[in-house]
LUMVEXZA-213464 format. One line per 4 residues: for each residue y, z, x of N, C-alpha, C, O. Coordinates in pm, whole numbers, plus 32768, in hexadecimal, padded with zeros to 4 digits. Layout:
BEGIN
Y Z X Y Z X Y Z X Y Z X  ...
end
This chain:
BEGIN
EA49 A9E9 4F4D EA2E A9E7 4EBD EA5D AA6C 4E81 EA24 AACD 4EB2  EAD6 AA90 4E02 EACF AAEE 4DCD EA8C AB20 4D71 EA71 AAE5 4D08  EA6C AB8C 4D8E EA0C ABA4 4D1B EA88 ABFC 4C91 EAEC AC43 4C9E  EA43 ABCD 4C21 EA8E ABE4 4BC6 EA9E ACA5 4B7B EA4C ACFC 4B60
EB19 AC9A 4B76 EB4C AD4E 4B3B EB4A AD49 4AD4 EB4F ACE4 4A8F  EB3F ADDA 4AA7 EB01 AE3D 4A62 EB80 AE46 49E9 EBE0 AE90 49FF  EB78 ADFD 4976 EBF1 AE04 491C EC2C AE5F 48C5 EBF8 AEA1 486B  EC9B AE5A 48E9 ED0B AED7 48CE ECF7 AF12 4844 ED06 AEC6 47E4
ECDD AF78 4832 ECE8 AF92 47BF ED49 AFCA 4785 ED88 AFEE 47E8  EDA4 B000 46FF EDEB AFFE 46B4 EE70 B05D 46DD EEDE B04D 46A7  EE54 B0C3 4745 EEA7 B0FD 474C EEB7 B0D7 4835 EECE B12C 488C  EEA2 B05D 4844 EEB4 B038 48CA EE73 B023 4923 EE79 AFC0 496C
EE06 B0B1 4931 ED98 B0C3 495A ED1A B05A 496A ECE7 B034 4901  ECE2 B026 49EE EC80 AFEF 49E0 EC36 B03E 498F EC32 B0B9 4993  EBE0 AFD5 4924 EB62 B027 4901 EADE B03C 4941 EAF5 AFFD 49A9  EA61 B067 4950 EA15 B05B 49AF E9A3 AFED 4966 E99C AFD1 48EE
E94F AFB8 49D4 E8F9 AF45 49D7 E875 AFC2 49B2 E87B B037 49D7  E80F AF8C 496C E7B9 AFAA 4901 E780 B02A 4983 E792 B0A3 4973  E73C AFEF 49FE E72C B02A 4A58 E74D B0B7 4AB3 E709 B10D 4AEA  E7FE B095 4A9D E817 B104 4AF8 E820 B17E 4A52 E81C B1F8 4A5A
E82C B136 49DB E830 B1AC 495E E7AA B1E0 4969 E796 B24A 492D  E757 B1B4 499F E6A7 B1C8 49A5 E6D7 B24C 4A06 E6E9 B2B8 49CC  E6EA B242 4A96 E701 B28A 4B15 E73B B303 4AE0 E712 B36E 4B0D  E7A9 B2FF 4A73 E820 B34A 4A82 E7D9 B3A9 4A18 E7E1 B423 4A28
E787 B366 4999 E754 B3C9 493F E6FA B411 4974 E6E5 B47D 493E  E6B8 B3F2 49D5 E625 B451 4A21 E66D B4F9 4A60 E62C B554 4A94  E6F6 B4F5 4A46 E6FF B571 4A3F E6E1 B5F1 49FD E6D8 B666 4A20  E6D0 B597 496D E6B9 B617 4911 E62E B615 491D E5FC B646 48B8
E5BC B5E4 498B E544 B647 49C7 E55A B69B 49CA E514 B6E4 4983  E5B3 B6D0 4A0A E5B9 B74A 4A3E E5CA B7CF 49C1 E5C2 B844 49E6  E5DC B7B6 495C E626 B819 490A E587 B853 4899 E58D B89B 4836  E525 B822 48C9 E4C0 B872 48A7 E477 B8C6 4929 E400 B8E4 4926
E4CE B8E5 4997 E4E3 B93F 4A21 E53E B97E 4A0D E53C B9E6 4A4F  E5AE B96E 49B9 E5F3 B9DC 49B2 E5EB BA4A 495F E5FB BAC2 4978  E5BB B9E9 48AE E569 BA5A 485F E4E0 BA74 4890 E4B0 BAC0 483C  E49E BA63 48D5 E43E BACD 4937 E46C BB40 4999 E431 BBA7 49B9
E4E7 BB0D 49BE E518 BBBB 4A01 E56B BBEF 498D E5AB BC50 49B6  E583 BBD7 4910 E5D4 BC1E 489E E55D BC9A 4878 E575 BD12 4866  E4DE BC58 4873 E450 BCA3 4854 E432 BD0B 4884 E411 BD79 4858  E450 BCB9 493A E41B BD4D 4987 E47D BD86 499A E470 BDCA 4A00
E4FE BD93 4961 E58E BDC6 4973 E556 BE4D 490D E567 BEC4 4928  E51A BE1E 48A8 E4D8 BE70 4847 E46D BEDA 4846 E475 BF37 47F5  E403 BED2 48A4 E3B1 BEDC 48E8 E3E9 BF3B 4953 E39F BF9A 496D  E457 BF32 4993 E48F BF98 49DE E4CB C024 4969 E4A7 C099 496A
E514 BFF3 4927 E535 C03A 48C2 E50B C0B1 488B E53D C121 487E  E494 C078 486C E3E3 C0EC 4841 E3C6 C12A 48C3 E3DD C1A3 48BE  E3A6 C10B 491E E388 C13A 4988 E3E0 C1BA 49A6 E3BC C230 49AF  E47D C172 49B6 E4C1 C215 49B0 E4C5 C281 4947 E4AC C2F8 4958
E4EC C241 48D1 E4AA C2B7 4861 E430 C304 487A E402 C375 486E  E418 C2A6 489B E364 C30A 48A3 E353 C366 48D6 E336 C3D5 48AB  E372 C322 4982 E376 C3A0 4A06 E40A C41C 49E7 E3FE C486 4A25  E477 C412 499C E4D0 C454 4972 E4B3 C4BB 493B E4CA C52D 4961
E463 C486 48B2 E407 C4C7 4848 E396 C555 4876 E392 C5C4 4841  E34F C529 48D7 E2D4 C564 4940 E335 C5EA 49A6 E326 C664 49A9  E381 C5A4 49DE E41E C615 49DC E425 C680 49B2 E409 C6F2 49D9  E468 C635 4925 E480 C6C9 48D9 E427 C734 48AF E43C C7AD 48B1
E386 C6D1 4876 E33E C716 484D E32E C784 48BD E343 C7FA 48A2  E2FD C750 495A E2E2 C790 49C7 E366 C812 49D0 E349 C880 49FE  E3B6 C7FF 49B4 E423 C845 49B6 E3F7 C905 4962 E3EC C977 498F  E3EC C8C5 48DC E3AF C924 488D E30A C957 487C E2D0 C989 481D
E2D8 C92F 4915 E24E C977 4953 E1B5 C932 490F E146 C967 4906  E1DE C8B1 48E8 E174 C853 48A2 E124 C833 493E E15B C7E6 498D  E0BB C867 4959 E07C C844 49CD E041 C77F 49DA E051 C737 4A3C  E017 C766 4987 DFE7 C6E7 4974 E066 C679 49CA E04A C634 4A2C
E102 C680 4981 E15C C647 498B E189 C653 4A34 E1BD C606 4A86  E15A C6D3 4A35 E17B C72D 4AD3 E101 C6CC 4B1D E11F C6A2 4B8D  E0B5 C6B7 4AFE E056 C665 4B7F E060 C5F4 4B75 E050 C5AC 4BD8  E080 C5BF 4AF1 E0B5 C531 4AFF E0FA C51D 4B67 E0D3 C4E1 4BCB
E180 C55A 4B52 E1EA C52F 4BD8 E1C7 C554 4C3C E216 C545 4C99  E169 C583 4C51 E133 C59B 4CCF E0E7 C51D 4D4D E0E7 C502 4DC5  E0A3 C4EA 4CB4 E055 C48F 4CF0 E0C8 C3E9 4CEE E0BF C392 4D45  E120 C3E2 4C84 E17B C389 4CB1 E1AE C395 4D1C E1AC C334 4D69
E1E5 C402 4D3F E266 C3EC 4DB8 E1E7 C3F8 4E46 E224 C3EA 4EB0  E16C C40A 4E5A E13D C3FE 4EC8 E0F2 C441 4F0D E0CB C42D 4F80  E0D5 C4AD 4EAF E09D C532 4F15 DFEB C526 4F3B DF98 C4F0 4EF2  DFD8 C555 4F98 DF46 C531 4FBE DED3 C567 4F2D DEFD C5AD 4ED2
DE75 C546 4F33 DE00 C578 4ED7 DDF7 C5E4 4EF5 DDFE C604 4F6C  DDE7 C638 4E9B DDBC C6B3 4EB7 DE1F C729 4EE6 DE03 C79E 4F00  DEA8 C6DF 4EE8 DF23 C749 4EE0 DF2D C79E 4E76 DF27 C75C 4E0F  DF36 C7F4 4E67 DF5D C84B 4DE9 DFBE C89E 4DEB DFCD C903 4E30
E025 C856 4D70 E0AA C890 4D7B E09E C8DA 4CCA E074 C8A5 4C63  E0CF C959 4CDE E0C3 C9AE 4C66 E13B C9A1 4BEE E139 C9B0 4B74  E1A0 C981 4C4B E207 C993 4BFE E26E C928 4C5A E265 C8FB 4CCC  E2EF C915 4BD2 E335 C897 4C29 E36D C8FA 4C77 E363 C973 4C62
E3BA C8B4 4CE9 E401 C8F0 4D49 E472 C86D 4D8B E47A C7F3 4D83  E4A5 C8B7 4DB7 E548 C834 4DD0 E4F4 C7AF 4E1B E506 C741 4DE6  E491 C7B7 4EA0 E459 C767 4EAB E433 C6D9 4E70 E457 C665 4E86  E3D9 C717 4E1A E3B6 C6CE 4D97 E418 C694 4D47 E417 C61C 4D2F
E483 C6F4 4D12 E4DC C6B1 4CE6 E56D C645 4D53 E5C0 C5F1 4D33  E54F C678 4DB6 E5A8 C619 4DF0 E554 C572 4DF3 E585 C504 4DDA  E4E8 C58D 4E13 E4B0 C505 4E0A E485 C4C6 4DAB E453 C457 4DB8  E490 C4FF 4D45 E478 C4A0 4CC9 E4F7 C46E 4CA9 E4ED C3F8 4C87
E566 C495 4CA5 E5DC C49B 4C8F E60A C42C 4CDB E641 C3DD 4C8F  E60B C3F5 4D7F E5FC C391 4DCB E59D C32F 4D7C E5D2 C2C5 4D5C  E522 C341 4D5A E4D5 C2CE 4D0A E536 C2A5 4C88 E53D C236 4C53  E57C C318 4C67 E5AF C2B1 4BE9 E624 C25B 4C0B E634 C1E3 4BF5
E68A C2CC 4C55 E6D3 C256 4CB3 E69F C1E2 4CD0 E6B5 C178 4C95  E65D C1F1 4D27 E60F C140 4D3A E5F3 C0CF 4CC2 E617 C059 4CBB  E5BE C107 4C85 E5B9 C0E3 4BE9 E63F C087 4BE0 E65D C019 4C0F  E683 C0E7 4B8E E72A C0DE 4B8B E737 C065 4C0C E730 BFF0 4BE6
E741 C074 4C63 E775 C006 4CE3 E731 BF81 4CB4 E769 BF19 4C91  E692 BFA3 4CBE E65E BF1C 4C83 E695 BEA5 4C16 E69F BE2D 4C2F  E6B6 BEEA 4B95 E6D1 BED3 4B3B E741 BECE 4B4F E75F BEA1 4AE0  E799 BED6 4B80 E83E BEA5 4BDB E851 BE30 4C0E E8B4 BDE7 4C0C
E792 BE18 4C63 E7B7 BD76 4C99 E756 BD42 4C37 E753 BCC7 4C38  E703 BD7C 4BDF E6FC BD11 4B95 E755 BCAA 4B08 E737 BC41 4ACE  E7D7 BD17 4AFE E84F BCF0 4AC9 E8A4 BC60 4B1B E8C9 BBF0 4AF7  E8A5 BC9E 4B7B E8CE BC57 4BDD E8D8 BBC8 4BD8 E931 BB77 4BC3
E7FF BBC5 4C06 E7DF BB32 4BE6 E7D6 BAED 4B7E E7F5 BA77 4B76  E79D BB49 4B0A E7B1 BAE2 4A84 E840 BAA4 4A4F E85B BA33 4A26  E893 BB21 4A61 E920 BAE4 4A17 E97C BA8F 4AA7 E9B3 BA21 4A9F  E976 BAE8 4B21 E984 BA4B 4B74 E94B B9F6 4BAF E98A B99E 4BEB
E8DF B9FB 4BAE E89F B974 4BA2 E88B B91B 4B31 E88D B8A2 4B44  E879 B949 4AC6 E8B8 B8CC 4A5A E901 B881 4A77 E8F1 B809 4A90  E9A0 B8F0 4A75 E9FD B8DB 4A74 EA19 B86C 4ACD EA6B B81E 4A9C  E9EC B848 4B4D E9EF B814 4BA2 E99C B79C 4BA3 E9CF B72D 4BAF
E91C B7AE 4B96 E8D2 B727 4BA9 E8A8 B6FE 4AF7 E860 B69B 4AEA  E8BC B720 4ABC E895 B6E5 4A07 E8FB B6CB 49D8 E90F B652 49CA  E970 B730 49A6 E9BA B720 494D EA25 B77A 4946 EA0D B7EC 496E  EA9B B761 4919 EAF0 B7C1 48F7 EAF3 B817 48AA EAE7 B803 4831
EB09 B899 48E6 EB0F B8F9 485A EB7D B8E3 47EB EB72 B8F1 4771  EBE6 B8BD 4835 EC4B B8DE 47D7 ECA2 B969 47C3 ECCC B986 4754  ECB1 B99E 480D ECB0 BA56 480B ED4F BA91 4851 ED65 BB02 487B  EDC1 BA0A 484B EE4B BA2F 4890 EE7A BA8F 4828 EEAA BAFC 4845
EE66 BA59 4794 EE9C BAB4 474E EE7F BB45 4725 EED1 BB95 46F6  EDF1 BB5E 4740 ED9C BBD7 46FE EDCA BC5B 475B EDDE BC62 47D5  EDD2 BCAF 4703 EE0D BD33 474B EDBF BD7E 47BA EDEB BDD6 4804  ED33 BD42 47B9 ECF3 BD83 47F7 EC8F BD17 485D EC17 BD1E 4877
ECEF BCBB 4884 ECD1 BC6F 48D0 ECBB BC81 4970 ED17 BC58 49B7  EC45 BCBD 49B3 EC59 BCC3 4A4A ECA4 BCB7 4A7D ECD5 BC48 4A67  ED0D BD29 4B0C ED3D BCF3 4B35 ED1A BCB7 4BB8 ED74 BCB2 4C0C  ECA3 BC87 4BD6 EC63 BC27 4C71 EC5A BBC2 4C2E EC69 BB66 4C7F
EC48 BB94 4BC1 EC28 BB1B 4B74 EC78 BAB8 4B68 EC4B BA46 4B5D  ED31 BADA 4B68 ED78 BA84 4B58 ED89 BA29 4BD8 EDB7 B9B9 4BBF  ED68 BA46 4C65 ED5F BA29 4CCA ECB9 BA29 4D2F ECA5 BA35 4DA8  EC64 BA19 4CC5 EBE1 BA07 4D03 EB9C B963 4D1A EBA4 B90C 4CC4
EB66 B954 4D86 EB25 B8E1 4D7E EA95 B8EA 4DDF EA4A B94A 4DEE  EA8E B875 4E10 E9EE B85E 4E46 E9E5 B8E5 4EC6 E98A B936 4EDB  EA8C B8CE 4F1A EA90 B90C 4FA2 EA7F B974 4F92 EA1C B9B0 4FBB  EB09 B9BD 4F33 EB2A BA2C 4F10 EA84 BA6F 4EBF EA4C BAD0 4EF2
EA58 BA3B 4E60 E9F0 BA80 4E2F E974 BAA7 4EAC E930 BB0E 4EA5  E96B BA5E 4EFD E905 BA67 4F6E E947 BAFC 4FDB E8F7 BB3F 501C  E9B3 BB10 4FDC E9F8 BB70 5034 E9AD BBF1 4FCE E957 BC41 4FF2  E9F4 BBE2 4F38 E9D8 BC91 4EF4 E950 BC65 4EE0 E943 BC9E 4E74
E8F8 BC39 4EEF E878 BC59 4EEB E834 BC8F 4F46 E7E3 BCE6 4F23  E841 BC6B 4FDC E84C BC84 5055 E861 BD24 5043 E805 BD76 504F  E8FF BD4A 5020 E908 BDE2 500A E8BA BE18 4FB3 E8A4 BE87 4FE5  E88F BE14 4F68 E86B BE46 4EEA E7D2 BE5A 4F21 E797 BEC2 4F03
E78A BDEA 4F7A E6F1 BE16 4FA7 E71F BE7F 5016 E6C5 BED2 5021  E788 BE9B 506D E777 BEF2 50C2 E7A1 BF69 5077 E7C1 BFBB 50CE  E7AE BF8F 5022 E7DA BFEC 4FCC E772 C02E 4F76 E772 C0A4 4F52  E717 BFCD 4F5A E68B BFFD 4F30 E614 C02E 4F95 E5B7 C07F 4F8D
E641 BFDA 4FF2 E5EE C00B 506D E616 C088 50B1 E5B8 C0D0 50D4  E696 C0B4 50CD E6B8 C0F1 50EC E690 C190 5073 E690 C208 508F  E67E C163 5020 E652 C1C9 4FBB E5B4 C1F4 4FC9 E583 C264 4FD9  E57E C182 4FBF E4C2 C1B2 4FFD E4DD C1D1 506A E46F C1DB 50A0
E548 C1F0 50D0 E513 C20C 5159 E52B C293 5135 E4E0 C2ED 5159  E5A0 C2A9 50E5 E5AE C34F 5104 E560 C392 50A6 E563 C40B 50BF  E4F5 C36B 500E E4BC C39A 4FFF E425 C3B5 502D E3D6 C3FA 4FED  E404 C365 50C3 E3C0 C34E 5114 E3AB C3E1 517D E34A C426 519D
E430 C3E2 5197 E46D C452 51FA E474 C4C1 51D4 E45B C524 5219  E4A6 C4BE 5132 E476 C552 5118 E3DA C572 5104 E3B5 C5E6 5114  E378 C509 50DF E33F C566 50A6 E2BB C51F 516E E249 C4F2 5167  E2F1 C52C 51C4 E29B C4F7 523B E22C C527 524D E1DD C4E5 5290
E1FF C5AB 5217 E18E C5D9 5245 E122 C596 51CE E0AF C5C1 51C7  E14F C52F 5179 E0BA C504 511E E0D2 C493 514A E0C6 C443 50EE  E0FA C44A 51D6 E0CE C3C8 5213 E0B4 C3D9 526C E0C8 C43E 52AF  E06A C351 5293 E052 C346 531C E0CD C30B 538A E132 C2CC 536B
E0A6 C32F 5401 E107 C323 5467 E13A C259 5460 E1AD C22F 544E  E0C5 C208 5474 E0E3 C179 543D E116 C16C 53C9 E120 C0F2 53C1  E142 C19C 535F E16F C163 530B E1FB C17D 530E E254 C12C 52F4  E20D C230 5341 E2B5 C242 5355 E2ED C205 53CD E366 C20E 53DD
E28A C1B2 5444 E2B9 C143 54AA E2F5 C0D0 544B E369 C0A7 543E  E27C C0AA 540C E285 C013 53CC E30B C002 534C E34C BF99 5344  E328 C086 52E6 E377 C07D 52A6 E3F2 C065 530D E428 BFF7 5315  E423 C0EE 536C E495 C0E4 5399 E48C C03A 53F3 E4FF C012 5403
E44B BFFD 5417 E46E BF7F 5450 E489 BF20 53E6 E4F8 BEED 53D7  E428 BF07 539F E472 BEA3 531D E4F3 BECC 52E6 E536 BE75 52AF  E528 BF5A 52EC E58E BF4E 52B3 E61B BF3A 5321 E68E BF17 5309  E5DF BF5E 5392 E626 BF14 540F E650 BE70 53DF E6BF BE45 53C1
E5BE BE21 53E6 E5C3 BD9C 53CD E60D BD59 5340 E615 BCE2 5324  E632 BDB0 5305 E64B BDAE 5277 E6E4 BD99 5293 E720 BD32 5275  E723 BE17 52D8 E7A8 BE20 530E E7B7 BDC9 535A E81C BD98 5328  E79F BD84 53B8 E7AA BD1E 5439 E7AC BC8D 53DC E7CD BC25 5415
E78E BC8B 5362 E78E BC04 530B E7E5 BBF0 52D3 E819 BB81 52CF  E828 BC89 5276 E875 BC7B 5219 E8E9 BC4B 528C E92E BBE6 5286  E8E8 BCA9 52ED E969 BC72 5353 E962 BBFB 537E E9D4 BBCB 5382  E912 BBB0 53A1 E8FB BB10 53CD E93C BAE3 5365 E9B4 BAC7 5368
E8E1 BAD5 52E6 E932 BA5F 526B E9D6 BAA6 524F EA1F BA6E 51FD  E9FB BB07 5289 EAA4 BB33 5227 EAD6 BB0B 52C6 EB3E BAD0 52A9  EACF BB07 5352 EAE8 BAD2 53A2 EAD3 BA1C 5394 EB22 B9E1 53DF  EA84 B9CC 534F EA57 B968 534F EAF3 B914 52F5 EB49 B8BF 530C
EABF B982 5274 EB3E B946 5206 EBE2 B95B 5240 EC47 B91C 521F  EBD7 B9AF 5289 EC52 B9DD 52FA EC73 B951 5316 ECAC B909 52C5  EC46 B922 53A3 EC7A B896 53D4 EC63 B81F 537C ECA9 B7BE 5396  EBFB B811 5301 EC28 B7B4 52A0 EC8F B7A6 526A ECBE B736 5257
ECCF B81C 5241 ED5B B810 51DE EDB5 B7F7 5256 EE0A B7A1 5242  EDB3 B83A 52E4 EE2A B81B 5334 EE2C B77D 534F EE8F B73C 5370  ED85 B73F 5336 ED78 B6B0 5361 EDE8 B64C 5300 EE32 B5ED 5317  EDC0 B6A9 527A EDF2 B674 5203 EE97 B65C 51FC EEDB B5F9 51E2
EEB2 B6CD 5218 EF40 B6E9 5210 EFA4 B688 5283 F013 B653 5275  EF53 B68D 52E5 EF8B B61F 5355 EF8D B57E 532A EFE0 B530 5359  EF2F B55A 52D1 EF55 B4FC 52B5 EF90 B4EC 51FF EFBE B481 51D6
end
């Protein structure tokens, strides 16, 4: 018995059956997840101003601003640091980096993941169009994300390392192994997508 197709519409194209237009629109779920990381894209934003801000003030001997960053970047209770010193400033400086990195993959995912599972941007012509974007998809986006977490991790480890004497011995075990495990993944899936495309290409 055939079952009956899906009629052509005007320019050749099957059109789709009420159903799979049901399936196919449940994409734009997703696009009140993407303006939720636009928010906290925002939310990072402030965060670095802020700690930047606390910086400078600390810079020009505002003690308040000076213990702030103190107590952000990690230091035990009851440390007392008088004045900034490269220390201090090297590791806040790594926190904003991180920042910055964060907000790198959260670029990442909103504009390629749209791009990818919702909708087209539209963006061949715009001057300031990504250049990973013209060649990004499901695989490819899963590889630079992969980098981009060992890159952040790799950033808490070394502001971990510098500042070692306000942790404990388990936590600078436990960081440096997750970020072991972190590395051993990103390489699995960019090894994984490796023999897919050679699978691909063979046939």
């Amino acid at each position: 018995m055939a079952f009956p197709q899906p009629p052509a519409s005007r320019n050749g194209s099957k059109s789709l059956t009420p159903l799979a237009s049901l399936i196919f629109a449940s994409r734009w779920l997703q696009l009140p997840l993407y303006l939720g990381l636009i928010a906290a894209q925002g939310l990072y934003v402030w965060h670095f101003l802020v700690e930047l801000w606390h910086l400078i003030e600390a810079a020009f001997g505002h003690q308040g601003a000076l213990q702030s960053l103190v107590t952000s970047i990690g230091y035990k209770p009851g440390v007392e640091v008088t004045a900034l010193n490269e220390t201090v400033i090297m590791l806040v400086v790594l926190a904003l980096i991180d920042v910055v990195m964060i907000s790198n993959l959260l670029i990442m995912v909103i504009v390629g993941g749209y791009e990818t599972f919702v909708s087209r941007l539209n963006l061949q012509s715009h001057p300031d169009q990504p250049e990973w974007l013209g060649h990004v998809n499901a695989s490819v986006l899963k590889v630079k994300l992969g980098l981009s977490i060992i890159g952040i991790s790799s950033i808490h480890l070394l502001k971990t390392f510098i500042n070692a004497a306000n942790y404990d011995e388990k936590v600078l075990m436990w960081q440096t192994i997750i970020h072991v495990v972190f590395l051993l993944s990103a390489i699995a899936i960019a090894y994984t997508d490796k023999l897919l495309n050679v699978s691909h290409e063979k046939h």
